[in-house]
C-alpha positions as CSV (number, residue, x, y, z in Angstrom):
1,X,27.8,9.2,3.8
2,X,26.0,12.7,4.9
3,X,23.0,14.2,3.1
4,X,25.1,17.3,2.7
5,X,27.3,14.9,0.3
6,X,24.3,14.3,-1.6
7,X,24.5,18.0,-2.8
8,X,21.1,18.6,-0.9
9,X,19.4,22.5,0.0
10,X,21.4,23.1,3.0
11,X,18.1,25.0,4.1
12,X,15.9,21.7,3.3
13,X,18.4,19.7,5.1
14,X,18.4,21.9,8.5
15,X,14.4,21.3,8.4
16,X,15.0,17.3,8.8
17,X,14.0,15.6,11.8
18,X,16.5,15.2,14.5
19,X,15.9,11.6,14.2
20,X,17.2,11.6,10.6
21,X,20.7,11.8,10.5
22,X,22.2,10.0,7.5
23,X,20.7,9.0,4.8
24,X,19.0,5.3,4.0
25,X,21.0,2.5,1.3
26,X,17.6,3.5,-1.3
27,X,18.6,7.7,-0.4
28,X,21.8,7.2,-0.9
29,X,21.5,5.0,-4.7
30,X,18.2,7.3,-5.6
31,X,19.0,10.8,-4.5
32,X,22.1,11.5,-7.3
33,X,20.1,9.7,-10.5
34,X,17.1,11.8,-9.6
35,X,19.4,15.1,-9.2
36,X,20.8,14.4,-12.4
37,X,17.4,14.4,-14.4
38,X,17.2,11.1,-14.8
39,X,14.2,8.3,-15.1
40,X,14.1,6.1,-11.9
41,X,12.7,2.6,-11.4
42,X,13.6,2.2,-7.9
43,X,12.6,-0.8,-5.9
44,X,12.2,0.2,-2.5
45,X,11.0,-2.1,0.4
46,X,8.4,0.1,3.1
47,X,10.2,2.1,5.9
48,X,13.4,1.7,3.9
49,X,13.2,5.7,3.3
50,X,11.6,6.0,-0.3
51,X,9.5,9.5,0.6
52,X,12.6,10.7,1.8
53,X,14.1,9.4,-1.5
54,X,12.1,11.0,-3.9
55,X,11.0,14.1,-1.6
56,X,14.5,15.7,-0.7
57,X,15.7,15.7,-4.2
58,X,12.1,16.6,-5.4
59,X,11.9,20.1,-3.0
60,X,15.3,20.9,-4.0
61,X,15.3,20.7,-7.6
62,X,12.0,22.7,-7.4
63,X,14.0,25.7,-4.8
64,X,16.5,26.1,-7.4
65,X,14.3,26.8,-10.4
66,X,12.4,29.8,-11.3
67,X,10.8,31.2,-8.1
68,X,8.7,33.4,-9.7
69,X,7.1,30.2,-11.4
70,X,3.3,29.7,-9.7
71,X,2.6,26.6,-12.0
72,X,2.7,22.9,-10.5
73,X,6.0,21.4,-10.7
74,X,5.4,17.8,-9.3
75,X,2.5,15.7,-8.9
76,X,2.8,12.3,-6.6
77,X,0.8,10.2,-7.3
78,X,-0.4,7.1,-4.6
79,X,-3.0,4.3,-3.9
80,X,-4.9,5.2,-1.0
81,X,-5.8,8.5,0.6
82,X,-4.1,7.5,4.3
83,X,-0.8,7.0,2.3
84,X,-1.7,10.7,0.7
85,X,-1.9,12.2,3.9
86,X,1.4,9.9,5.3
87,X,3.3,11.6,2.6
88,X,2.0,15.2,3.0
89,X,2.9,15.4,6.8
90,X,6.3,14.2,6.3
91,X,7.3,16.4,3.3
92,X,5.0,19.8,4.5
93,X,7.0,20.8,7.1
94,X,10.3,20.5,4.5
95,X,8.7,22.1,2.2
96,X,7.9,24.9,4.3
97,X,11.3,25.8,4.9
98,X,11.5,26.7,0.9
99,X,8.1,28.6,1.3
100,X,6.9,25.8,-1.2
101,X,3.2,25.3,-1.1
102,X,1.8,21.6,-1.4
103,X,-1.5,20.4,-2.0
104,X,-3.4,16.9,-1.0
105,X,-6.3,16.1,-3.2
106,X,-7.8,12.6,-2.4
107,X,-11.5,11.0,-2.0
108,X,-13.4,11.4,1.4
109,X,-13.1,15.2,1.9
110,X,-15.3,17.8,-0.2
111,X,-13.9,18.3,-3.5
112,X,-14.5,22.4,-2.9
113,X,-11.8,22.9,0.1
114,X,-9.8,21.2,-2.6
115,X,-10.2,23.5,-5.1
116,X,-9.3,26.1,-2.7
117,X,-5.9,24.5,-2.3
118,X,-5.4,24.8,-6.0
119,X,-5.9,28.4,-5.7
120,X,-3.4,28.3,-3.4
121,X,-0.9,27.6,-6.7
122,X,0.6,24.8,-5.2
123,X,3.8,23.8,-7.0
124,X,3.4,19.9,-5.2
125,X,0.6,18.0,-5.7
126,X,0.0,14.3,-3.5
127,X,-3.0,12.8,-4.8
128,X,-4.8,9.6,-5.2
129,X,-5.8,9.3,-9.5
130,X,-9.6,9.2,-9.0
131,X,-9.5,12.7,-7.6
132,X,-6.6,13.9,-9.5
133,X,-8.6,12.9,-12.3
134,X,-11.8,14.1,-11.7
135,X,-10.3,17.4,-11.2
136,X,-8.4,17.6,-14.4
137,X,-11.2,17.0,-16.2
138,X,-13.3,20.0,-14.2
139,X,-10.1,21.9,-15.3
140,X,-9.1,22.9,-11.9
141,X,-6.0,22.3,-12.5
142,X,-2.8,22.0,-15.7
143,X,-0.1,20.2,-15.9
144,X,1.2,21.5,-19.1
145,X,4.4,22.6,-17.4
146,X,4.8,19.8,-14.5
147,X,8.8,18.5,-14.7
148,X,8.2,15.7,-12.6
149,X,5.7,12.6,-12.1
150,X,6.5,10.3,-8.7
151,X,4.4,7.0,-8.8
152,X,4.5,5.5,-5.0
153,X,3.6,1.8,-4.6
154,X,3.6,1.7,-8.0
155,X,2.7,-2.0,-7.5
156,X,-0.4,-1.7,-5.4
157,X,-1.5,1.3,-8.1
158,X,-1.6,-1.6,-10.6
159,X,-3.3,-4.2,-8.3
160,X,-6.2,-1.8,-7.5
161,X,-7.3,-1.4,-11.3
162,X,-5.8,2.5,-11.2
163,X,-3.6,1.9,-14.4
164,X,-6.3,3.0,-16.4
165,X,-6.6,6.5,-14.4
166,X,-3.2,7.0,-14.9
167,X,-2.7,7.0,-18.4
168,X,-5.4,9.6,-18.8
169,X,-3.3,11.7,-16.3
170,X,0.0,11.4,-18.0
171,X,-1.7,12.7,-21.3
172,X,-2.5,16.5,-19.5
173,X,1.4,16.0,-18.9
174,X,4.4,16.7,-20.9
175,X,6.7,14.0,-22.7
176,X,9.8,16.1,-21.1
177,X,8.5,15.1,-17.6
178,X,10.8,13.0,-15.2
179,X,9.6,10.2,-13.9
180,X,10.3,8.5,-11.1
181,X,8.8,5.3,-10.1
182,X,9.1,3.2,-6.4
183,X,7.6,0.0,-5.6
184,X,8.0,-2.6,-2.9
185,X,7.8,-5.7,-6.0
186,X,8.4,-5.5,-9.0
187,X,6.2,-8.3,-11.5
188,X,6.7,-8.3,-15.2
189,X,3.2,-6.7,-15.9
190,X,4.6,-3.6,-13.9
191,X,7.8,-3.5,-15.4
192,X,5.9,-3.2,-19.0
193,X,3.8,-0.6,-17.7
194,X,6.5,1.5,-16.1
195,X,8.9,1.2,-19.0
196,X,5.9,2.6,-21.2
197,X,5.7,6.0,-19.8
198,X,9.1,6.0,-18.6
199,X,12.9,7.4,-20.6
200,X,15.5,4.9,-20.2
201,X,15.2,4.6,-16.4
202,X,17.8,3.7,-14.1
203,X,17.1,0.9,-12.2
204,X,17.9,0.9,-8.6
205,X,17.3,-2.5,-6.6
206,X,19.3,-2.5,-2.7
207,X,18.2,-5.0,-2.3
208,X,16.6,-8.7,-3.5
209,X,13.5,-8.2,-6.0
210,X,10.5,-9.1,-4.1
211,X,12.4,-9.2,-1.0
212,X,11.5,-9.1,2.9
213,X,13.4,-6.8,5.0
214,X,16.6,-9.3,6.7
215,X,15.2,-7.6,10.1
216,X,11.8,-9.1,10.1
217,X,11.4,-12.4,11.7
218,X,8.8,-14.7,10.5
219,X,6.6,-16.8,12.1
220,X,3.7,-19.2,10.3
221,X,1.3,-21.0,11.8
222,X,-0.7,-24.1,10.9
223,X,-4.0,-23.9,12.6
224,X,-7.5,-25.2,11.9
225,X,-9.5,-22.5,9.9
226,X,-12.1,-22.6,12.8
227,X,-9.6,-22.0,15.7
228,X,-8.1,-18.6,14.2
229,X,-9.7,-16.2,16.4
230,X,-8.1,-18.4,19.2
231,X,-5.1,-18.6,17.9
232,X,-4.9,-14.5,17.7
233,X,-5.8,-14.4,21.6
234,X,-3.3,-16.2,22.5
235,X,-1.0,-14.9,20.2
236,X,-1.9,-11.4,21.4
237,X,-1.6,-12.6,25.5
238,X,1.7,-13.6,24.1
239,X,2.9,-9.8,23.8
240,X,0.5,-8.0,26.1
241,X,2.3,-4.9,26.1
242,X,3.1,-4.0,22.4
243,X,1.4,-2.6,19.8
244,X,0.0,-5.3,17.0
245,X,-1.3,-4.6,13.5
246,X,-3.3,-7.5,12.6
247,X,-4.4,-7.8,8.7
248,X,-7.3,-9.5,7.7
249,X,-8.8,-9.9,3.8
250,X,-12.4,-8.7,4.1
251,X,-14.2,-6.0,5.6
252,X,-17.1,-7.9,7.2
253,X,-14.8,-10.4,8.9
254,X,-12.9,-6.8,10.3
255,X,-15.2,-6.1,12.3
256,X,-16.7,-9.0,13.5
257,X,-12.8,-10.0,14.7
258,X,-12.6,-6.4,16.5
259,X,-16.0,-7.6,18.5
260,X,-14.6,-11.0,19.9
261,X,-11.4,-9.1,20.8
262,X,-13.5,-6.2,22.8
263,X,-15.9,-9.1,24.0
264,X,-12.0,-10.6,25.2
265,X,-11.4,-6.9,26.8
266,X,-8.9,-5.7,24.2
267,X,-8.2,-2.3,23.6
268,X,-9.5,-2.9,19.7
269,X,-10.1,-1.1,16.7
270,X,-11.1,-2.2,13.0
271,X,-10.0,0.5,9.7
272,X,-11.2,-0.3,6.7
273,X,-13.0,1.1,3.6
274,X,-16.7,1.2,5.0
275,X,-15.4,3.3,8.3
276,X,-16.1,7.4,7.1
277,X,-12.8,9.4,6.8
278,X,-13.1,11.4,10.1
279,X,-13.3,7.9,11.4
280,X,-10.3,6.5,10.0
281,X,-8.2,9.6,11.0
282,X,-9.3,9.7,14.4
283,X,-8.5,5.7,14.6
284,X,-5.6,6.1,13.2
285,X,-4.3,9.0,15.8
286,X,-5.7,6.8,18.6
287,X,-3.1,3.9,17.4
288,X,0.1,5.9,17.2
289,X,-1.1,7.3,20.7
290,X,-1.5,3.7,21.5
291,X,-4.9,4.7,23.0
292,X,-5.3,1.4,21.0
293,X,-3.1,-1.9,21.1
294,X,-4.5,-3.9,18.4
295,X,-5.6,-2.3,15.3
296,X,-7.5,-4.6,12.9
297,X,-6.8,-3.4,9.0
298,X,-7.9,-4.7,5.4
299,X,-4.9,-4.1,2.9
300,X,-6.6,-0.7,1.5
301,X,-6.6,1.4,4.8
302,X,-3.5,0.0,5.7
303,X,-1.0,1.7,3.0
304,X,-0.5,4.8,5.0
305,X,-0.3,3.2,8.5
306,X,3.6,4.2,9.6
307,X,5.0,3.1,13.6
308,X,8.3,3.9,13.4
309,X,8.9,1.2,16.4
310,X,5.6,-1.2,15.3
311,X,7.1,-4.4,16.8
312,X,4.1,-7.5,15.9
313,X,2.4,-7.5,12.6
314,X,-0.2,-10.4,12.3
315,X,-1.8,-11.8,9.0
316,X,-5.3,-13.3,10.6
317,X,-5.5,-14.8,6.7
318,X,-2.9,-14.9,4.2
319,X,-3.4,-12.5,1.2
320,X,-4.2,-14.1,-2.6
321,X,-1.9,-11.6,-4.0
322,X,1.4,-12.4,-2.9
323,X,2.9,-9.2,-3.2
324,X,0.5,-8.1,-0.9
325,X,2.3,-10.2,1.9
326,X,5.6,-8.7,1.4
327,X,3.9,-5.2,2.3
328,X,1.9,-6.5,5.3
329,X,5.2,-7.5,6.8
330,X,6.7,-4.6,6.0
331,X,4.7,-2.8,8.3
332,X,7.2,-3.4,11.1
333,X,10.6,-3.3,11.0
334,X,10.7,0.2,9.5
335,X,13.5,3.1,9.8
336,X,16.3,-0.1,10.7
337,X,14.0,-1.3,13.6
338,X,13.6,-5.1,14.4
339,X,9.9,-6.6,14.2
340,X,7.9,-9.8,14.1
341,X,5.8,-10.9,11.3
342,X,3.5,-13.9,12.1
343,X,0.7,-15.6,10.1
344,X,-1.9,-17.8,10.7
345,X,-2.2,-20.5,8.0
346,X,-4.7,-23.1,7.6
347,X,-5.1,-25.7,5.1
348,X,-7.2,-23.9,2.7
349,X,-4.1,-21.6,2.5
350,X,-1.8,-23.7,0.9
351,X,-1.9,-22.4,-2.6
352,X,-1.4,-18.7,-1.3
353,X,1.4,-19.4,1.3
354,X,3.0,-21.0,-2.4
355,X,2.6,-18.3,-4.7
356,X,4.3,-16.4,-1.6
357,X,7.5,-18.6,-1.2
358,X,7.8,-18.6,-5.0
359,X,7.4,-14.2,-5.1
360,X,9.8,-14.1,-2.2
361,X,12.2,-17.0,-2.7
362,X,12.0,-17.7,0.9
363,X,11.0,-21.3,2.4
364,X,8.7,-19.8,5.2
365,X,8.1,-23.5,7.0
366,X,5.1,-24.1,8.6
367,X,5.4,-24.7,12.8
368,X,2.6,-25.6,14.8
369,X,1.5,-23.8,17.6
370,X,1.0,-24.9,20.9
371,X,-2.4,-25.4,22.1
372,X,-3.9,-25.7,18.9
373,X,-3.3,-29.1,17.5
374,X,-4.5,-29.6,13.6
375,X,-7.4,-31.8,13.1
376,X,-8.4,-30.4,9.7
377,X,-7.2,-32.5,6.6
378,X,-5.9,-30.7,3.6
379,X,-8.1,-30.6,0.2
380,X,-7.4,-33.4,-2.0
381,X,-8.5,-30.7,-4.3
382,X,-11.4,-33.1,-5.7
383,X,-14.6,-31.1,-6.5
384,X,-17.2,-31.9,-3.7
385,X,-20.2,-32.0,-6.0
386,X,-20.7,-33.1,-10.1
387,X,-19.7,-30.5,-12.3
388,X,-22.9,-27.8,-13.4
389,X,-24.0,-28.8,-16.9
390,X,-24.0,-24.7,-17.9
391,X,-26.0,-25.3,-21.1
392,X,-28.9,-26.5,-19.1
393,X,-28.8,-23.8,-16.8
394,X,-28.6,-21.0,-19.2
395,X,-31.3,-23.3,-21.3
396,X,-33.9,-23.2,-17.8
397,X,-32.8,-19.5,-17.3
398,X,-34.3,-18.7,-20.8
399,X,-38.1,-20.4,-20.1
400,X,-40.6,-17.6,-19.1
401,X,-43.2,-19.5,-18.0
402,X,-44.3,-23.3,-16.6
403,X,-45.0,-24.2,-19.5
404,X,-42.1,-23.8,-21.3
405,X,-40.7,-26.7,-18.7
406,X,-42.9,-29.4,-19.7
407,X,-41.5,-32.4,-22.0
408,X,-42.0,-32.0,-25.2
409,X,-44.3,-34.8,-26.7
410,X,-42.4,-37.4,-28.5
411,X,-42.5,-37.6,-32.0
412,X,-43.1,-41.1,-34.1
């Protein structure tokens, strides 16, 4: 199939990347439901194609309506401002070519170069929903007469406690809205949610709910929690030459991992939520550059990372969600590429690399890697001290002063 079958702007389509030729499984099954008005519930897995998916049909159905309209027509709606900004540069220059004016409004950059956008009259808005919602309520902007709402990563939207946000958004909107919906998992809670502020979607699933791209290859570990960071150097002298995306679970450990690995003499940078946004943008350039060959992310900063040809993502520590897991790995592998997805397990572990197997329905055995034999025993899951006796606590936390901790005389 060609995207001039989908029934596409021929003018949007001559603006597409020579690199983009025919169109992905999730373009193909999305495209025509979205053309034809309807609800969409897609589940997409990352660098399958989904901001193609929703985009093309999006700028086209928005070229053919009234051009004299200056009101906002769409309004995307995503996680995490790097993902914002991922999703801007690959739609801007597309929507350019229908003299369609887009606006980014997320956290990190002065809220008044913002509001100059607005006055811009953008008819596409990419936003993250704290700023989307703080400026609703300054009235910067209406949505009265938006026609369609695009929720990326819906799932990570949920996870990061934005539901909330968005229901105050969808009341400035109208009930006659379209609304599409993409998300790399799909749990119950989120299928409630959607289905609340969605009409009769279609449901469009390529592939296995929950699923792993077939062209990642995946690699676990058993190591001893205390031999990680030696693990990852040898891991890393393994594939000297490539880029490697290495995911770890708190901020404070990022960067103390990114000063071993310079103390090593790796070219090594952290991203996370504490790093300032000129920062993050600056790192960020310096990895697709490969100025930098290991870049060490939490799971917030790294939604809008996108290397087309990433080869080695590594999880340092396994994530407690499990859905989290299924994006880390899906990192690499993106646009039909192959990649390698490894993690370092230890022990401690166990009850996250289960919650992942079950999510993903694959066995994901455990090897052992050479070098670093396992001396660590599992938990026998036994509490290591007496269980706290809560009433007296909260009793001793009530007492003001010494006194109030002396027996009480006894009576008779």
């Amino acid at each position: 199939m060609t995207f001039s079958a989908l029934k596409l702007n021929s003018t949007l389509l001559q603006a597409l990347p020579n690199s983009v030729v025919t169109p992905t499984t999730i373009q193909q099954q999305v495209i025509p439901e979205i053309l034809n008005k309807a609800d969409v519930l897609a589940l997409a897995q990352t660098g399958s194609g989904k901001t193609y998916a929703f985009g093309l049909p999006m700028l086209s159905m928005i070229e053919s309506e009234d051009k004299k309209n200056e009101s906002i027509q769409a309004v995307i709606i995503v996680p995490t401002r790097e993902l914002a900004r991922q999703i801007s540069q690959n739609l801007s220059p597309l929507a350019r070519s229908l003299n369609i004016n887009m606006a980014s409004l997320f956290g990190g950059i002065d809220i008044e170069l913002q509001r100059q956008q607005l006055d811009k009259k953008p008819k596409v808005i990419i936003a993250t929903p704290g700023r989307l919602l703080a400026l609703l309520k300054e009235k910067c902007l209406d949505l009265a007469s938006m026609t369609q709402l695009i929720l990326d990563e819906a799932d990570r939207l949920i996870d990061m406690g934005f539901w909330s946000d968005i229901q105050n958004i969808i009341k400035a909107m109208p009930n006659s809205r379209q609304t599409l919906c993409f998300s790399a998992t799909l749990a119950d809670d989120l299928a409630q949610k959607m289905n609340a502020i969605m009409h009769a979607p279609q449901k469009i699933q390529p592939q296995d709910q929950n699923s792993v791209a077939d062209n990642i290859n995946e690699h676990l570990y058993l190591v001893n929690k205390g031999s990680k960071t030696n693990a990852l150097l040898a891991l890393l002298a393994n594939h000297p030459l490539q880029q490697i995306l290495v995911f770890i679970s708190a901020k404070d450990n990022a960067d103390a991992l990114t000063k071993k690995l310079t103390k090593a003499g790796i070219k090594v940078a952290a991203l996370h939520g504490n790093k300032d946004q000129t920062t993050r943008e600056q790192t960020l350039a310096d990895f697709k550059k490969q100025n930098i060959k290991v870049l060490i992310a939490t799971d917030l900063l790294a939604r809008g990372i996108h290397i087309e040809a990433l080869p080695v993502v590594i999880n340092f520590d396994l994530p407690e969600n499990a859905p989290i897991y299924v994006h880390r790995v899906g990192r690499t592998a993106r646009a039909g590429y192959t990649g390698l997805a490894i993690s370092l397990v230890c022990h401690a572990e166990t009850v996250a690399l289960e919650a992942i197997r079950h999510l993903t329905g694959r066995s994901l055995p455990l090897q052992s890697l050479d070098g670093f034999p396992v001396t660590d025993k599992p938990s026998s899951g036994a509490a290591k001290r007496p269980p706290k006796d809560k009433q007296a606590n909260r009793r001793s936390a009530q007492k003001r002063s010494i006194k109030e901790f002396k027996a009480k005389p006894k009576r008779g």
